[in-house]
N, C-alpha and C positions, 0 to 999 in steps of 0.2 A: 382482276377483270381485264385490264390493259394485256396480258402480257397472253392468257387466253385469247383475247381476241388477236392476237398477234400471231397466236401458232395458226389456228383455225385458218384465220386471211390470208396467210404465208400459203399453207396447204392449198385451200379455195383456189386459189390465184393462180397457181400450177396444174401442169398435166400430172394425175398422179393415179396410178394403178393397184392392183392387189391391196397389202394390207394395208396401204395407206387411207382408204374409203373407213375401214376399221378407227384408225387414228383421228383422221376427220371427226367422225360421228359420237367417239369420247372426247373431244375437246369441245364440239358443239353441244352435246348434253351436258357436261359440267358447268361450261359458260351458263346455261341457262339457267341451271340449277342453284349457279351463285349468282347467276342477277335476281333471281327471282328471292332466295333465302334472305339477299342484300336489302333489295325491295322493304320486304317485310320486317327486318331489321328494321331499316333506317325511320319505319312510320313506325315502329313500335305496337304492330300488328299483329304480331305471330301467337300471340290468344285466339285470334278468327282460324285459325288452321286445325280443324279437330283433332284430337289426338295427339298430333305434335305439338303443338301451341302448347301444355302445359312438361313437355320435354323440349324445349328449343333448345339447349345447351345441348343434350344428345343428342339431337336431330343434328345440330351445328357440326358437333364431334365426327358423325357417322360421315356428314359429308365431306368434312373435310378431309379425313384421312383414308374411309375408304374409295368413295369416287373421285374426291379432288388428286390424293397424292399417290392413290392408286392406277387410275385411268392415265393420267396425265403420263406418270411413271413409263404405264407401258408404252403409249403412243410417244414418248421421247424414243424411247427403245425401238420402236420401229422405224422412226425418221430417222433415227443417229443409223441403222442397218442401213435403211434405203442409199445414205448420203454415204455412207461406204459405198455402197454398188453402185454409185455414180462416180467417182471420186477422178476415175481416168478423164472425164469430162472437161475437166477444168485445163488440161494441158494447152501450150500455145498451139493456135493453128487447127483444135478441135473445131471444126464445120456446124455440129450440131446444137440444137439450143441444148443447154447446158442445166441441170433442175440441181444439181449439186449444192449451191448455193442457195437455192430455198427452202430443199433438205434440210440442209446444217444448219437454218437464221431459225424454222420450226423445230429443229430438235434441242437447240438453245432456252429459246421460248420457253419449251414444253418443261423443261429440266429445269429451269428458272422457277415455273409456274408450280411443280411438283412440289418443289422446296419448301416455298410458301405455303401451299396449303399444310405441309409436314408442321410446319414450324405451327400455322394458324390451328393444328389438329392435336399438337400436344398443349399450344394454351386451352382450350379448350379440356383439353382432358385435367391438366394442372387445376383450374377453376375447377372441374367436376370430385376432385378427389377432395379441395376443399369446402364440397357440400354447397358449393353456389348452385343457384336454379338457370337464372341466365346469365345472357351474354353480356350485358351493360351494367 
C-alpha cells in the first residue's frame, strides 16, 4: 500500500502528460482495490461480498497478479519510458523544471510495487494448489 501510494503521489504531484494519466489511473485503481480487499481482510469480512466471499483466495489471486503485478508492471514501463525522454533534463545549467526525477522515484516505486504483488500472487496461487479456501 505504502509503495502504491508512493507511485500515484510521485505522479499526482507532477506535471504529467499523455500516457502518464494511463499510469496514474492503474496505480489509483489497484491502490483501492487493495485497501479495500485489505479492509475486508483485516475485519475478516469477505463472507458479506456475494460471490466472492466464498472465493477470496481467488479473488486475492486474480488481484494480485493480474491487476496488481499486471497494471503496476505496465505503468512502471511507461514512467521508466517517460524518465528516459526526460533524461537530457537533468544536465548542469538545465533552466527548466526538470520531471526526470519524479519519473524514475515513480517508476522505482511502481517496479518495487509489481514485484510484490508478483511475489503476494504466487503465495496465493501456492496456498490454492494446496487446496486452502482462504487467505489466513
Amino acid at each position: 500500500l505504502a509503495l502504491g501510494a508512493a507511485f500515484w503521489v510521485t505522479v499526482a504531484a507532477h506535471k504529467y502528460e499523455g500516457a502518464a494519466h494511463f499510469a496514474l489511473f492503474a496505480a489509483v485503481l489497484v491502490w483501492l482495490l487493495t485497501l479495500a480487499l485489505f479492509g475486508l481482510s483485516l475485519l475478516g469480512r469477505w463472507e458479506l461480498v456475494p460471490w466472492l466471499g466464498s472465493r477470496w483466495l481467488l479473488t486475492n489471486l486474480v488481484h494480485d497478479l493480474a491487476l496488481g503485478a499486471g497494471l503496476y508492471a505496465a505503468a512502471t514501463g511507461i514512467m521508466g519510458h517517460k524518465a528516459g525522454q526526460k533524461s537530457y533534463c537533468n544536465l548542469p545549467g538545465y533552466s527548466q523544471r526538470c520531471l526526470y526525477g519524479a519519473y524514475l522515484g515513480a517508476s522505482v516505486c511502481g517496479g518495487i510495487a509489481a514485484c510484490l504483488y508478483l511475489f503476494s500472487g504466487l503465495y496465493c496461487l501456492a496456498r490454492r494448489c494446496r487446496d486452502q479456501r482462504d487467505i489466513i
